[in-house]
C-alpha positions in Angstrom: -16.0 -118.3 -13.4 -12.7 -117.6 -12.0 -12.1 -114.2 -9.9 -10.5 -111.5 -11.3 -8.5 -108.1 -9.9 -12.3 -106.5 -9.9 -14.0 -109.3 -8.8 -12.3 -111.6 -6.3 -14.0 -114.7 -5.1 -15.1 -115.2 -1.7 -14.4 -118.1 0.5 -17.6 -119.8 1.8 -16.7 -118.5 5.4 -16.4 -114.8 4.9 -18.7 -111.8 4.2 -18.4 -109.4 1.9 -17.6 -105.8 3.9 -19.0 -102.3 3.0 -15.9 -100.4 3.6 -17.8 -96.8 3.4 -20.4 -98.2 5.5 -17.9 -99.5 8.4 -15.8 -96.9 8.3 -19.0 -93.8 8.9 -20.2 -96.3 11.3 -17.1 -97.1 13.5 -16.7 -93.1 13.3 -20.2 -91.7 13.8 -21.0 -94.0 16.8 -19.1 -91.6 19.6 -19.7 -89.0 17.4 -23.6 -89.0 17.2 -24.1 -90.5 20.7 -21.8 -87.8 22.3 -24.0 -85.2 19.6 -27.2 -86.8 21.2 -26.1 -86.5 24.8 -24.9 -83.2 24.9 -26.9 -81.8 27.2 -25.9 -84.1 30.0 -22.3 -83.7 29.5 -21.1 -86.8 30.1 -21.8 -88.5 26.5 -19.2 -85.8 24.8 -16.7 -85.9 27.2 -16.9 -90.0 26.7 -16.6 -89.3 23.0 -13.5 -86.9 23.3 -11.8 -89.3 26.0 -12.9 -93.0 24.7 -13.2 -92.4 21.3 -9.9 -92.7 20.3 -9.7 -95.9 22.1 -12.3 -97.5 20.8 -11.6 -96.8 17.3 -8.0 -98.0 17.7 -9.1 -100.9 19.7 -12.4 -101.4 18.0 -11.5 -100.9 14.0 -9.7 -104.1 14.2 -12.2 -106.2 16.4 -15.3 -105.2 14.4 -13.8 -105.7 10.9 -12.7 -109.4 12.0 -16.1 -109.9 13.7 -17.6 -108.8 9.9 -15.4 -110.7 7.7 -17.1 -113.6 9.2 -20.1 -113.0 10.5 -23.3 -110.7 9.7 -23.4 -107.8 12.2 -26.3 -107.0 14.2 -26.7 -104.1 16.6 -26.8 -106.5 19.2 -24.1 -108.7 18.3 -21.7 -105.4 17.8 -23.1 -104.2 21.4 -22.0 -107.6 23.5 -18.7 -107.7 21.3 -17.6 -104.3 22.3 -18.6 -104.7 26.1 -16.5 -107.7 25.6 -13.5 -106.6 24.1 -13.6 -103.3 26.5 -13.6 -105.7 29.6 -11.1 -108.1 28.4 -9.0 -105.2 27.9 -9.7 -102.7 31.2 -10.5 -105.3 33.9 -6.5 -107.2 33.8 -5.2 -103.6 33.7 -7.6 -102.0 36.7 -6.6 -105.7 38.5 -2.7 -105.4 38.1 -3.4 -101.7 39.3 -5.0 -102.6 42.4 -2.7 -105.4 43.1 0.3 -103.0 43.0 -1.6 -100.3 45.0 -0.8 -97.6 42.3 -2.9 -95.1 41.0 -6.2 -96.9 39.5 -9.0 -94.0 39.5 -7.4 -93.3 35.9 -8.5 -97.2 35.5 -11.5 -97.2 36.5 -12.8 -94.4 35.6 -12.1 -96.1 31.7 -13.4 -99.4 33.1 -16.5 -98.3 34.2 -17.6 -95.4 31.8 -16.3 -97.8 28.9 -18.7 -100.3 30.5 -21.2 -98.3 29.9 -20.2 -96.7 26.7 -18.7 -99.5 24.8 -22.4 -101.5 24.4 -23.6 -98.2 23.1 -21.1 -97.2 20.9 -21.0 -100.9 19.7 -24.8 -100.9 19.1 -25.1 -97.8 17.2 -22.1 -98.6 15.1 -24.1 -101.9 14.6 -27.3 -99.7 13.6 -25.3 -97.1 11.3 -23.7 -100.2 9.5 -26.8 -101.8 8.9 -28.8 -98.9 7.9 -25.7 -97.2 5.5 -24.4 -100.9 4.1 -25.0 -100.6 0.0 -24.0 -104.2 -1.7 -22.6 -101.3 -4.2 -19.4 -100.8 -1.9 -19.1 -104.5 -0.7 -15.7 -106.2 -1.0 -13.2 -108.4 0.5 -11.0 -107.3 3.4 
């Protein structure tokens, strides 16, 4: 059967993407773990400060990572640290080459070290647990 404007065909190399699902879990990951940590303090401040970043950094590295492979917790974890250190660590380098002001730097390249893996991991778990086939479609 051919695909139609309701329901397009999918190439064998792509997944189908619950776009209610991503979207709750890319925003309730810095949300709920900054909610959670609360009474240390440092988990909401990480939310109010990385948050931004990591959704407009993350959004678009997740939803490639989905449209071709199944996410896992685990798998959204290591991609985040990833992403977070590919971007931070050239920056914090070029920072200390030029002897400017790099506590800025690494204050985002170590907290985001730590952060990112979580973040990525309960995104990972809040996709899993929230995806409904329902919702699923190609992005």
């Amino acid at each position: 059967m051919k695909g139609s404007i309701f329901h397009p065909n999918v190439s064998p190399g792509r997944h189908l993407v619950d776009p209610v699902a991503f979207t709750l879990a890319m925003v309730g990951a810095p949300l709920l773990t900054g909610l959670l940590g609360a009474p240390l303090l440092i988990p909401p401040l990480a939310a109010l400060f990385g948050g931004p970043i990591y959704l407009l950094i993350g959004v678009p590295v997740m939803l490639a990572h989905v449209r071709r492979h199944r996410p896992t917790p685990g798998k959204w974890a290591l991609l985040a640290l990833k992403t977070q250190l590919l971007i931070f660590t050239p920056i914090f380098l070029l920072e200390l080459a030029t002897e400017g002001n790099f506590d800025g730097t690494s204050l985002f390249l170590v907290a985001g070290s730590l952060f990112a893996p979580v973040w990525g991991a309960v995104s990972g778990m809040l996709y899993d647990r929230l995806e409904r086939d329902f919702y699923k479609q190609v992005i």
